[in-house]
Biotite code that builds the C-alpha atoms (Angstrom):
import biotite.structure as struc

atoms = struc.array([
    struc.Atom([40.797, -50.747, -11.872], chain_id="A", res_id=1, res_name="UNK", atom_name="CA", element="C"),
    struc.Atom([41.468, -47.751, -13.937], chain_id="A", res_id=2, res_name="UNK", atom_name="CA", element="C"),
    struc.Atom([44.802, -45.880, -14.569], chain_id="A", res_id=3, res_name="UNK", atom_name="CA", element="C"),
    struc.Atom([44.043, -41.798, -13.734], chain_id="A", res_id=4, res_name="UNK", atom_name="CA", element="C"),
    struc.Atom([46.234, -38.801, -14.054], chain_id="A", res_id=5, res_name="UNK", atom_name="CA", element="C"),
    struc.Atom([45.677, -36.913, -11.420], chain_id="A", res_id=6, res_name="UNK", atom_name="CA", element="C"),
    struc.Atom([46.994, -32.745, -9.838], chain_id="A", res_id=7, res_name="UNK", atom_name="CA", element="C"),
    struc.Atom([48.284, -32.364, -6.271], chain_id="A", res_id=8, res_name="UNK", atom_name="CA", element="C"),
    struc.Atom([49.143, -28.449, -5.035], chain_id="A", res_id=9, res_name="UNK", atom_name="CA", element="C"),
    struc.Atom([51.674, -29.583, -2.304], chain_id="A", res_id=10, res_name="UNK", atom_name="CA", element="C"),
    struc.Atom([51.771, -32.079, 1.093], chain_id="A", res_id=11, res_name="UNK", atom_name="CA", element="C"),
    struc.Atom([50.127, -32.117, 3.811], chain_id="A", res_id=12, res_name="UNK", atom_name="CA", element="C"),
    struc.Atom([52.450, -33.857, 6.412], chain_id="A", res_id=13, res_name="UNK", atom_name="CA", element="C"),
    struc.Atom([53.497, -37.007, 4.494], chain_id="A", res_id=14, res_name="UNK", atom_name="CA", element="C"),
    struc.Atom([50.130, -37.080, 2.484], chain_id="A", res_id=15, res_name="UNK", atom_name="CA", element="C"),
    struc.Atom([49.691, -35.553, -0.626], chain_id="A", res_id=16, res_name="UNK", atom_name="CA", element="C"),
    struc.Atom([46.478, -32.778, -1.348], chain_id="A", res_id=17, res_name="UNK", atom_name="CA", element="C"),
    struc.Atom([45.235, -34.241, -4.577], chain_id="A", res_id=18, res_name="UNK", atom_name="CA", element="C"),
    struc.Atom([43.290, -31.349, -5.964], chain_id="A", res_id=19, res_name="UNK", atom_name="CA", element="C"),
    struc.Atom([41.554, -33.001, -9.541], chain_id="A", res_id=20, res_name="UNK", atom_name="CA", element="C"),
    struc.Atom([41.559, -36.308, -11.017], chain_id="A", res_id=21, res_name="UNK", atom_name="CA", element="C"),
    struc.Atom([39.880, -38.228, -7.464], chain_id="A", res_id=22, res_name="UNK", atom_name="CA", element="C"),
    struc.Atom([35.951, -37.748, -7.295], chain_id="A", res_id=23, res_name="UNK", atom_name="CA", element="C"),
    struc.Atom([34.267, -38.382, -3.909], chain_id="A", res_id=24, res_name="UNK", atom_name="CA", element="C"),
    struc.Atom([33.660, -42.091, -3.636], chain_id="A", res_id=25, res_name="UNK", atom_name="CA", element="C"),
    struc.Atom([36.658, -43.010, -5.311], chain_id="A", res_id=26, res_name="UNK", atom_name="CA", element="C"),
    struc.Atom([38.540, -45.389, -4.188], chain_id="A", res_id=27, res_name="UNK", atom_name="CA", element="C"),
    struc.Atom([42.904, -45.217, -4.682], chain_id="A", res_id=28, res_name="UNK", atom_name="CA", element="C"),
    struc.Atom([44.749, -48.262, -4.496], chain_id="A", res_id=29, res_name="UNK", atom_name="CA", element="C"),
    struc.Atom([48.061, -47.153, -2.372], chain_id="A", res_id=30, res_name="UNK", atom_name="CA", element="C"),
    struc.Atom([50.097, -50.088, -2.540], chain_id="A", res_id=31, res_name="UNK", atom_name="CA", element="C"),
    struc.Atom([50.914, -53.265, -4.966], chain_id="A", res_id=32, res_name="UNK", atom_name="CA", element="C"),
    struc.Atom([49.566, -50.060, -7.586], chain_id="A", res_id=33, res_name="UNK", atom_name="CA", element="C"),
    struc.Atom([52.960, -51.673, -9.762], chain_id="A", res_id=34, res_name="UNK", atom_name="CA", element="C"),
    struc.Atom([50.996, -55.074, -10.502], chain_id="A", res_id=35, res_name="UNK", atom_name="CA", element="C"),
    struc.Atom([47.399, -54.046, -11.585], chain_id="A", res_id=36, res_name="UNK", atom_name="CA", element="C"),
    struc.Atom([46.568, -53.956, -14.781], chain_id="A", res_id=37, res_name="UNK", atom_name="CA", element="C"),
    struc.Atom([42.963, -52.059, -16.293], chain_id="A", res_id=38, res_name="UNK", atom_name="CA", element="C"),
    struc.Atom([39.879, -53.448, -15.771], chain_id="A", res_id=39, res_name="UNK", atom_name="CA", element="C"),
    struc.Atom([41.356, -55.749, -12.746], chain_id="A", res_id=40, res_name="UNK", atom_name="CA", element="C"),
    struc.Atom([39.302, -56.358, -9.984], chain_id="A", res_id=41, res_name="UNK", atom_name="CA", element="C"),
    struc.Atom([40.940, -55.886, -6.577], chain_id="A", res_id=42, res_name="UNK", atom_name="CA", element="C"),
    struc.Atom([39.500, -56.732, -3.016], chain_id="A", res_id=43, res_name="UNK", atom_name="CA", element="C"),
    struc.Atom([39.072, -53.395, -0.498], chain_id="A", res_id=44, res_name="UNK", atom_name="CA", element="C"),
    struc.Atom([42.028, -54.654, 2.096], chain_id="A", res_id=45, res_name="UNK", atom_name="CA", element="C"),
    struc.Atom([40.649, -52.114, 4.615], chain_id="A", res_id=46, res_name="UNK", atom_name="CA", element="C"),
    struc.Atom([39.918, -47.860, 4.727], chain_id="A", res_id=47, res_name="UNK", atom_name="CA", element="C"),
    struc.Atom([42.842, -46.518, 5.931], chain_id="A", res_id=48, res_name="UNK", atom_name="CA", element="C"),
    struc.Atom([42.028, -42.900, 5.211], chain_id="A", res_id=49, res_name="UNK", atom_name="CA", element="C"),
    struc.Atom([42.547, -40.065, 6.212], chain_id="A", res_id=50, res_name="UNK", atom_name="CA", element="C"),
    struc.Atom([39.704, -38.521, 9.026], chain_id="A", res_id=51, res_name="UNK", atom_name="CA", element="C"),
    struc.Atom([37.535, -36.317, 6.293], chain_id="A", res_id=52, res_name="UNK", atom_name="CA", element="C"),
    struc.Atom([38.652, -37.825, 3.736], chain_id="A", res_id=53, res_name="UNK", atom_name="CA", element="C"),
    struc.Atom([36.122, -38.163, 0.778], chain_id="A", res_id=54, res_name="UNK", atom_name="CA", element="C"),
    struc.Atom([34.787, -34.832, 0.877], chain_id="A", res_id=55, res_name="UNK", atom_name="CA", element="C"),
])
């Protein structure tokens, strides 16, 4: 795990557009974020994004 700053430009529904900071093949950890601490190792829980999401 790494800590990133990262830019949105607005929503998209009730998703944010994340416009630098994310490359493609990152992966974001959305939830229990408040608890990790750098260089942790976390366990992929399941995909959960978006369709086109990625790219």
């Amino acid at each position: 795990v790494e800590r990133r700053v990262i830019a949105t430009s607005g929503t998209l529904g009730d998703r944010f557009v994340v416009t630098e900071g994310v490359a493609p093949g990152d992966l974001v950890v959305v939830r229990g974020n408040e608890r990790l601490r750098p260089g942790q190792r976390v366990t992929v829980a399941g995909t959960g994004a978006a369709p086109g999401a990625g790219g």
